[in-house]
C-alpha positions as a printed NumPy array, in Angstrom:
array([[-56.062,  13.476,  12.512],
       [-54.666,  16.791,  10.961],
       [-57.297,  19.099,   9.366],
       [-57.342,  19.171,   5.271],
       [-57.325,  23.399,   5.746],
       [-53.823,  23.197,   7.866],
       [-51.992,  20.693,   5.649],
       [-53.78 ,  23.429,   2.105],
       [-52.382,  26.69 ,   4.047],
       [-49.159,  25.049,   5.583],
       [-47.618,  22.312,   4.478],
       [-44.117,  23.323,   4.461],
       [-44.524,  23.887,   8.611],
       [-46.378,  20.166,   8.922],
       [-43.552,  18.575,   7.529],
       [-40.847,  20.033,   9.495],
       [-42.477,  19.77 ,  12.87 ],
       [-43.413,  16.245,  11.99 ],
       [-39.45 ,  15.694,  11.79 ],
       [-39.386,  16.415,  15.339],
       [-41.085,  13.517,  16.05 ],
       [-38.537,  11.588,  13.112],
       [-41.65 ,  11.297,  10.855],
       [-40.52 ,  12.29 ,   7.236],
       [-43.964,  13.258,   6.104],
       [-42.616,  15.01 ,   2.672],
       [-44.217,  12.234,   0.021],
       [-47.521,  11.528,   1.731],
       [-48.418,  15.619,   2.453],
       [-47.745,  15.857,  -1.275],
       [-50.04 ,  13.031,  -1.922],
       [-52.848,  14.169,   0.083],
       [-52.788,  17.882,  -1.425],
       [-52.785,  15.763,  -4.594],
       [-55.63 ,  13.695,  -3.986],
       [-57.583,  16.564,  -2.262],
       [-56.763,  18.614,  -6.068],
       [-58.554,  15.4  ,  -7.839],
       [-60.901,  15.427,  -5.658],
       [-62.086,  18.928,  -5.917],
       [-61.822,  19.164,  -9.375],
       [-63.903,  16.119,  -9.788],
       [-66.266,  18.35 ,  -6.932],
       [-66.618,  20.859,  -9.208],
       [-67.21 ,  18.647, -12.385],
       [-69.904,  17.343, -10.738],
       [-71.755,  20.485,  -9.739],
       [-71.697,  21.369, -13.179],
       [-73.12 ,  18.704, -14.507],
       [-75.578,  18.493, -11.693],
       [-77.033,  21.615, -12.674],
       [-77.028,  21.382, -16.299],
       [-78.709,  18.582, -15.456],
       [-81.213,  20.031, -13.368],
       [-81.966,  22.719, -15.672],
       [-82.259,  20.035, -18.781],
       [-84.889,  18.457, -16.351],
       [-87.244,  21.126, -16.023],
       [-86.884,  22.569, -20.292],
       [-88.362,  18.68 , -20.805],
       [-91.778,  19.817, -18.72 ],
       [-91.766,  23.245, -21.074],
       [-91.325,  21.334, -24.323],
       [-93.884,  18.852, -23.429],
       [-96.374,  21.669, -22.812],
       [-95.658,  23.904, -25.697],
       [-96.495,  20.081, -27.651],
       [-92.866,  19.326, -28.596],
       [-92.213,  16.145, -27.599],
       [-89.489,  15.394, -30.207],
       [-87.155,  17.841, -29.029],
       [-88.461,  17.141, -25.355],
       [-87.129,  13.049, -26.323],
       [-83.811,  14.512, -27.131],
       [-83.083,  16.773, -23.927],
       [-84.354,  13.266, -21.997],
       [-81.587,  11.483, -23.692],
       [-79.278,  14.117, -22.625],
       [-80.563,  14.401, -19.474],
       [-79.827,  10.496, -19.647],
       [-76.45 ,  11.373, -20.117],
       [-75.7  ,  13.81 , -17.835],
       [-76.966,  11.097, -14.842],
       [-74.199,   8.934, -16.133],
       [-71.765,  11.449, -16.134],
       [-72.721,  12.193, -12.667],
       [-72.579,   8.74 , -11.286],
       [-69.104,   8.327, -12.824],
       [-67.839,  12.021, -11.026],
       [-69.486,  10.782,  -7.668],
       [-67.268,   7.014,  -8.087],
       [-64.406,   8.791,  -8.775],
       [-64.556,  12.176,  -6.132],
       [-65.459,   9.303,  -3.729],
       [-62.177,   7.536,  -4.699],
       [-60.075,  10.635,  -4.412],
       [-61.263,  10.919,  -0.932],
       [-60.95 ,   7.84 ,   0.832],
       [-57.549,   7.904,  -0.837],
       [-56.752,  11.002,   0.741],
       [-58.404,  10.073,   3.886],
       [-56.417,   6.922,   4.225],
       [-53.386,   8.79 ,   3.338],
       [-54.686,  11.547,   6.31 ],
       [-54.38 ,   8.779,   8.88 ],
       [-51.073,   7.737,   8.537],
       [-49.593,  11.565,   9.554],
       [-49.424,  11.884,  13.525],
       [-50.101,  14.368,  15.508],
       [-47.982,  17.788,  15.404],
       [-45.898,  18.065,  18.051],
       [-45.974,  21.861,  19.937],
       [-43.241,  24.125,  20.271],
       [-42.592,  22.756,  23.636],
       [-40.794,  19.704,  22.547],
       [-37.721,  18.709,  22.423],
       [-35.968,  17.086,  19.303],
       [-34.575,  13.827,  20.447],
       [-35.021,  10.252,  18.515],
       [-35.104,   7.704,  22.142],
       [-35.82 ,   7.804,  25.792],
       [-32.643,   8.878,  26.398],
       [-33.212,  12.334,  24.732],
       [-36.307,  13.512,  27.467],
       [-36.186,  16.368,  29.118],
       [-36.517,  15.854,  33.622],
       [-38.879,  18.496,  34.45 ],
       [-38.091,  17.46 ,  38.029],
       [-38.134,  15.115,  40.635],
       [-39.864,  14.767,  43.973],
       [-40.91 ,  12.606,  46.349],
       [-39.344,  10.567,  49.659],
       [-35.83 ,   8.832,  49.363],
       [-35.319,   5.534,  50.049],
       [-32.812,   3.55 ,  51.527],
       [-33.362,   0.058,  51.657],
       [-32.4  ,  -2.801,  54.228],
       [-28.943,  -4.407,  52.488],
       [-31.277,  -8.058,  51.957],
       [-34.357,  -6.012,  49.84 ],
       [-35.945,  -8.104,  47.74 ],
       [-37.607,  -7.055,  43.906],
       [-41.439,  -7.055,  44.178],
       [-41.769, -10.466,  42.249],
       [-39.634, -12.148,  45.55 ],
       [-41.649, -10.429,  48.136],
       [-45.452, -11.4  ,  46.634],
       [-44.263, -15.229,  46.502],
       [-43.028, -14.776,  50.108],
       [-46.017, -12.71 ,  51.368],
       [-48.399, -14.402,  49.104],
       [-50.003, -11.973,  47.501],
       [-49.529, -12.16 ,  43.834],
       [-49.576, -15.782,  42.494],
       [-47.463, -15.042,  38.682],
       [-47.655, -18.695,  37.969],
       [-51.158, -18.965,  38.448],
       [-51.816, -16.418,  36.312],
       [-49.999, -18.478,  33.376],
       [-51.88 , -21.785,  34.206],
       [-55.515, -19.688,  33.967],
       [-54.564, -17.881,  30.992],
       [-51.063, -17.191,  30.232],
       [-47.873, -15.096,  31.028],
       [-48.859, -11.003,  31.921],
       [-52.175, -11.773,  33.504],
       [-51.207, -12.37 ,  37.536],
       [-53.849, -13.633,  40.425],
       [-54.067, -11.1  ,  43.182],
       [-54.796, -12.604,  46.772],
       [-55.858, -11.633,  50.012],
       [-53.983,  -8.226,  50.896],
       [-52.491,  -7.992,  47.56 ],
       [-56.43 ,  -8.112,  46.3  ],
       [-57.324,  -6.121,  49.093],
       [-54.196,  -3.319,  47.834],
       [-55.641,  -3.435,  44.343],
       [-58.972,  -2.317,  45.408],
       [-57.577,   0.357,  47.883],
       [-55.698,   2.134,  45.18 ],
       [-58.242,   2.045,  42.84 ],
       [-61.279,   3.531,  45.527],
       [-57.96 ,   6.236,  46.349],
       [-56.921,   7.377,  43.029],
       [-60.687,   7.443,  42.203],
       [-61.309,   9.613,  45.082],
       [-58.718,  11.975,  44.811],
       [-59.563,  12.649,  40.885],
       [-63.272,  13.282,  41.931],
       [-62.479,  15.583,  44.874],
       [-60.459,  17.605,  42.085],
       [-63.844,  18.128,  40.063],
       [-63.439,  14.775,  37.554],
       [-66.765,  13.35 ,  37.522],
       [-66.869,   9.929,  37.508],
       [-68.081,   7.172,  35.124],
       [-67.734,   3.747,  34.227],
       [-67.457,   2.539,  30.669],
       [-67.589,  -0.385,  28.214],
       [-64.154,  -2.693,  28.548],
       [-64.72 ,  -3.401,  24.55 ],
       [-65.695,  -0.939,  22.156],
       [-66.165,  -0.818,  18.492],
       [-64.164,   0.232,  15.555],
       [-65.568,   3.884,  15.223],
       [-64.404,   4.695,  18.643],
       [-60.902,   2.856,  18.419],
       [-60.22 ,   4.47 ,  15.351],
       [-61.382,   8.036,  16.973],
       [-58.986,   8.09 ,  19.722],
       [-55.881,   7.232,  17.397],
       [-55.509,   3.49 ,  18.545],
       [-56.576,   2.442,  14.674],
       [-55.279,   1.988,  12.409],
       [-51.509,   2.96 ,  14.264],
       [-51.913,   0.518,  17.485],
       [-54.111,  -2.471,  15.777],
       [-51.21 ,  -4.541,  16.783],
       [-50.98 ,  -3.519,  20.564],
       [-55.099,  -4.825,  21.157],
       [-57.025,  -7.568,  21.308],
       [-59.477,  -8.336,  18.831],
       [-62.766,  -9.829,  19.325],
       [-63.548, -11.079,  15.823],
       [-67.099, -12.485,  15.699],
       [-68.175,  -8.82 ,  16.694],
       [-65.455,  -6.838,  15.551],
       [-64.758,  -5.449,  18.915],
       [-61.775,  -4.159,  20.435],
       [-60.658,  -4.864,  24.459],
       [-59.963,  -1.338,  25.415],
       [-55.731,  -0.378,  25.971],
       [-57.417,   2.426,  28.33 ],
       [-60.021,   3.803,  29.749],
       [-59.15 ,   7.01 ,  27.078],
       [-60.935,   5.095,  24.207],
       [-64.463,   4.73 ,  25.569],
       [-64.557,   7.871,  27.882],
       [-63.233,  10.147,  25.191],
       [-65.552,   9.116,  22.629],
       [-68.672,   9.479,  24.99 ],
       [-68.321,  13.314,  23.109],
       [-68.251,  11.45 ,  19.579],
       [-69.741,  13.246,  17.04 ],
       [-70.908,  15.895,  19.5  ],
       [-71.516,  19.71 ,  19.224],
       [-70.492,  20.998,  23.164],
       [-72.355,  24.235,  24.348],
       [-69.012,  26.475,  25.033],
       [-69.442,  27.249,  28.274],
       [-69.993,  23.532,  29.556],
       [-66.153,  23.383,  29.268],
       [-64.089,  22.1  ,  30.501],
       [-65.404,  18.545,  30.812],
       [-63.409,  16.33 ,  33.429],
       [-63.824,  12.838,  33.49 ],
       [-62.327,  10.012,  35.281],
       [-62.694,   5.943,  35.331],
       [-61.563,   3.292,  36.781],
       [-61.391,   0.03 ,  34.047],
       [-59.174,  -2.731,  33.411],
       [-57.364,  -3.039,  30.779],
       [-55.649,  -5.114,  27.811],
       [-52.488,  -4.879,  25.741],
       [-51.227,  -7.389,  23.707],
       [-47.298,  -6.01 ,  24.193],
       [-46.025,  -8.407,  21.554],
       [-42.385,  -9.189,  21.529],
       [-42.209,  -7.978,  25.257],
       [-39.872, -10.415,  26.589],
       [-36.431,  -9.945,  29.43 ],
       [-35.692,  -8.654,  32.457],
       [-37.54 ,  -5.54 ,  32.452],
       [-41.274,  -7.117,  31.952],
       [-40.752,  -9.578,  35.124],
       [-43.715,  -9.21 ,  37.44 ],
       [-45.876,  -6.715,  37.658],
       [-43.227,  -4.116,  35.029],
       [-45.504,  -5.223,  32.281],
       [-48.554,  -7.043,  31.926],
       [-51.264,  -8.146,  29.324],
       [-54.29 ,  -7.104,  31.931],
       [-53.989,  -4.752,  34.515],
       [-56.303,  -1.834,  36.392],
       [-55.309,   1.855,  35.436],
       [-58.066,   4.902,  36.406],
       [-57.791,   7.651,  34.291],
       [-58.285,  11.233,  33.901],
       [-59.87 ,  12.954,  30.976],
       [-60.24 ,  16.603,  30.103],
       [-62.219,  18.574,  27.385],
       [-61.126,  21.683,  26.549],
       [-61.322,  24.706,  24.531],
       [-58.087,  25.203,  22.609],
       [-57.381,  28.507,  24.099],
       [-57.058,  26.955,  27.611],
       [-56.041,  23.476,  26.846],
       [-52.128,  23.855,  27.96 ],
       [-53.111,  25.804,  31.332],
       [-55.543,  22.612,  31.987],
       [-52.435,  20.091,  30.894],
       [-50.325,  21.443,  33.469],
       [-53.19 ,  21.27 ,  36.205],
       [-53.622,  17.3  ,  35.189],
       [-49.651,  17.12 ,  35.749],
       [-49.827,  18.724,  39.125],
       [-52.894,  16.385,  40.134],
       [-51.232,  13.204,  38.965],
       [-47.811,  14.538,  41.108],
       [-49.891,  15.514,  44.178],
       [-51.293,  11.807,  44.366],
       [-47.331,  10.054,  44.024],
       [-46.719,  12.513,  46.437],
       [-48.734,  10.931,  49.072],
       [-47.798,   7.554,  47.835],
       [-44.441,   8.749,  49.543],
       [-42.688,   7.612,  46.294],
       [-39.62 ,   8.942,  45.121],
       [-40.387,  10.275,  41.389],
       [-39.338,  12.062,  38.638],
       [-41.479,  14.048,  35.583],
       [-40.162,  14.048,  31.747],
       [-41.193,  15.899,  29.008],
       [-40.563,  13.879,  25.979],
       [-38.597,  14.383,  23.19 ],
       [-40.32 ,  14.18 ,  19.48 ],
       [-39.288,  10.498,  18.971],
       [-40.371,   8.955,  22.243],
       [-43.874,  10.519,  21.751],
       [-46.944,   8.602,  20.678],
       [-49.045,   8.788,  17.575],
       [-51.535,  11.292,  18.963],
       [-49.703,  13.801,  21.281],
       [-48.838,  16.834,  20.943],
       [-47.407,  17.537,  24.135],
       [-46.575,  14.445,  26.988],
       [-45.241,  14.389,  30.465],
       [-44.548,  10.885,  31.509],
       [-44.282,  10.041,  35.457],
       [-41.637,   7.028,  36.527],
       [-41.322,   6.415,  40.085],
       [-37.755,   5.125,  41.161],
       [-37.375,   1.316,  42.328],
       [-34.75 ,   0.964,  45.193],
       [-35.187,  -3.265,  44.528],
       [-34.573,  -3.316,  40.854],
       [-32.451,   0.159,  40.624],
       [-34.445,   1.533,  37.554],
       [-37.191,   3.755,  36.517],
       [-40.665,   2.495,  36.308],
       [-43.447,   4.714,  34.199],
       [-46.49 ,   4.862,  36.046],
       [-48.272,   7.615,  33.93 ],
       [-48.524,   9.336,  30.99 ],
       [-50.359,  13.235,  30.806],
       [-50.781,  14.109,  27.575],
       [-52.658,  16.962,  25.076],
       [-53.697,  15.979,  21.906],
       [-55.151,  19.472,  21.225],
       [-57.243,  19.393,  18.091],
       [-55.825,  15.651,  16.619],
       [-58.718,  13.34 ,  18.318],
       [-61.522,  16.08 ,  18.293],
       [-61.427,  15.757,  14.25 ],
       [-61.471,  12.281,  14.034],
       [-64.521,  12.28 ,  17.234],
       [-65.649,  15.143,  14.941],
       [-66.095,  16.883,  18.963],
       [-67.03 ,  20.284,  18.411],
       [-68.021,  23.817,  20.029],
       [-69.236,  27.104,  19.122],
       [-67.38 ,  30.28 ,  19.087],
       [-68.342,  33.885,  19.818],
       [-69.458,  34.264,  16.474],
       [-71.23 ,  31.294,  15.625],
       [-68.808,  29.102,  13.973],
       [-67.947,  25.662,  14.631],
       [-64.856,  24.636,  16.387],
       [-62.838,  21.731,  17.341],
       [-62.656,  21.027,  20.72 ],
       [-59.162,  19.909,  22.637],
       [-58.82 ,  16.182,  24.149],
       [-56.042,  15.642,  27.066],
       [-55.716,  12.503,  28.849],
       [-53.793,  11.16 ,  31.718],
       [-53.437,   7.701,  34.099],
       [-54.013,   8.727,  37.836],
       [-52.819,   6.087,  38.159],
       [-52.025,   2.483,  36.104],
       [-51.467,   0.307,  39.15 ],
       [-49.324,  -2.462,  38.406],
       [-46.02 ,  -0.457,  38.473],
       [-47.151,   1.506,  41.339],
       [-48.218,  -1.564,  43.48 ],
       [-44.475,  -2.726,  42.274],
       [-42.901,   0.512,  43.503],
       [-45.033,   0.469,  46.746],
       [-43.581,  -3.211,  47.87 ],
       [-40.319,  -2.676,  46.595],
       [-39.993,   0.92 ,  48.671],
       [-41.57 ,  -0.053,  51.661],
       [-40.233,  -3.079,  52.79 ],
       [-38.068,  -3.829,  55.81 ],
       [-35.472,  -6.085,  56.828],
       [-38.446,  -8.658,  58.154],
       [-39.741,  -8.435,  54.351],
       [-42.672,  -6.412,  55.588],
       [-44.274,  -3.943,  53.645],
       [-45.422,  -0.71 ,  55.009],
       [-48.668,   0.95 ,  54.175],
       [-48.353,   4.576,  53.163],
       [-50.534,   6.817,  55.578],
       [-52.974,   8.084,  52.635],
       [-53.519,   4.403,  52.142],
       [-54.256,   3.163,  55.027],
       [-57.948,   4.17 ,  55.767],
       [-58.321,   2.298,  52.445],
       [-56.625,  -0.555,  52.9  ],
       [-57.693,  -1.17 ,  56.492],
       [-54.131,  -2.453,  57.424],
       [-50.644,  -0.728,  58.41 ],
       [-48.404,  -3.814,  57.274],
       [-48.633,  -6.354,  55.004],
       [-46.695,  -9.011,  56.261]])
């Protein structure tokens, strides 16, 4: 969420950066500054009459003493009064606030100077690419064809336990899962991410802190006898394990990672490009998740992009790194680099992570603070990124490494994880 003192000292600049992102933002900054006027007046209505008040309160114990109780009756009534008054300037300051409040929500995140204007997909930026090339045997298969033949991902028995977007994994396809996960896992804590493992649902407060409520309500599922939400990432619980905390300044920065599952509703998902494994309802995704000061919050975002790249790398995948444009950015971002690995099978793109600084957006809604120099509370930074969300990856691994026999080859980083050389 943007802070009330930046939208008060600049709302001409919030506007036009939020245009990069195609967000005309024009009627409801005006609305807010509005509502936040009300609302202050109203503030300093009620002060007034809170101390007149206060001060009519205490002349009733003098007049009582010096024996005047008739003119001690009449302040009462007027002290009578004034509570009134005040109980009416509380209703309506609290009014003008959750109006501006719910109007505060509905403005994303700023985008920085870094990115580009662009409306689609089409409009990123390639940082650049990487990885090992790939040329195929002339009868390669996509990686839906190759897990019915090798038996390793059973699609349609996914749909008969629950539904389409929620596959079985069996025997070395199982066995793959679990190697990824216990690599990527790995490889985050050997770069200083400390590892935890969090709720799969979590309440309203903490899907609302993150910037998944009220803009992604849609994209979860809800649990309604509790009012719970299944989590879209790991992002949501680990970030808001620093909810409405005050962080000693030089514990940062604070590196996280965790393996989960997780759940997306995708509706409307539907064609060719959401066959098999390209997108699913439930699927396994370890993430990263920094802390940061502000001052040092870009220098960390390109170390998390240079992790996340080191790990593809030994995945001997070819990739590629964007920097999206304003219109192909989320809610919350300020800044994102997303990862796609190239699929020789299907001859397309496949995102396998997003990195991502959010700089001050999430820490005011987590209300995630520090201390400067001088005493004064700060927001914090929040930057997340998937190291990595499997399914694509596992889709990118089959598809890349088969042969003409319709044998897969292990990478060697996976191997002493997996146990195997060839899945065949």
């Amino acid at each position: 969420m943007l802070t009330l003192k930046l939208l008060r000292e600049q709302p001409d600049f919030v506007i036009e950066r939020l245009a990069v992102k195609n967000f005309d933002a024009s009627q409801i900054v005006k609305d807010i500054l509005e509502a936040d006027s009300l609302r202050r007046a109203s503030q300093t209505k009620l002060d007034s009459t809170l101390a007149e008040q206060n001060q009519k309160a205490k002349e009733i114990g003098m007049l009582m003493k010096q024996g005047n109780k008739e003119e001690a009756e009449n302040v009462k009534k007027l002290v009578a009064q004034l509570k009134e008054q005040s109980k009416e300037l509380e209703a309506q300051m609290e009014e003008h606030n959750k109006a501006m409040n719910d109007l505060l929500v509905l403005l994303p995140n700023i985008p920085c100077a870094q990115v580009p204007a662009g409306k689609t997909a089409e409009d990123n930026v390639v940082v650049r690419e990487g990885g090992c090339k790939t040329t195929l045997p002339a009868n390669a298969k996509p990686h839906w064809e190759l897990a019915k033949s090798l038996d390793i991902i059973d699609f349609d028995l996914g749909v008969k336990l629950t539904g389409a977007g929620f596959p079985v994994y069996k025997d070395k396809g199982a066995k793959i899962q679990r190697a990824l996960i216990s690599f990527f896992l790995d490889r985050n804590t050997r770069a200083g991410y400390m590892e935890v493992q969090p709720p799969l649902v979590v309440n309203e407060a903490s899907a609302y802190a993150t910037g998944q409520l009220p803009d992604k309500e849609g994209q979860m599922y809800h649990v309604g006898l509790d009012n719970f939400y299944m989590i879209p990432t790991a992002e949501v619980p680990v970030t808001n394990i620093y909810r409405d905390c005050i962080v000693n300044k030089a514990d940062f920065p604070i590196k996280m990672t965790a393996y989960t599952q997780c759940f997306r509703r995708e509706a409307g998902s539907y064609g060719k490009d959401v066959r098999g494994l390209n997108r699913l309802h439930q699927f396994d995704k370890v993430e990263i998740v920094q802390l940061s000061l502000p001052e040092n919050s870009y220098e960390a975002l390109d170390g998390m992009v240079k992790h996340v790249e080191s790990i593809i790398q030994e995945l001997e995948l070819p990739y590629r790194i964007l920097r999206l444009c304003g219109g192909d950015m989320s809610f919350t971002s300020a800044l994102t680099y997303d990862f796609e690995v190239y699929s020789e099978a299907q001859q397309r793109w496949l995102e396998v992570s997003s990195v991502s600084n959010f700089e001050s957006f999430q820490a005011n809604r987590l209300k995630l603070r520090y201390k400067d120099d001088e005493g004064k509370t700060q927001l914090a930074h929040t930057l997340n990124g998937s190291s990595l969300a499997l399914p694509r990856i596992l889709a990118a691994l089959l598809e890349n490494h088969q042969d003409e026999q319709g044998r897969i080859h292990i990478p060697a980083a996976l191997r002493e994880y997996t146990g195997f050389e060839w899945i065949d």
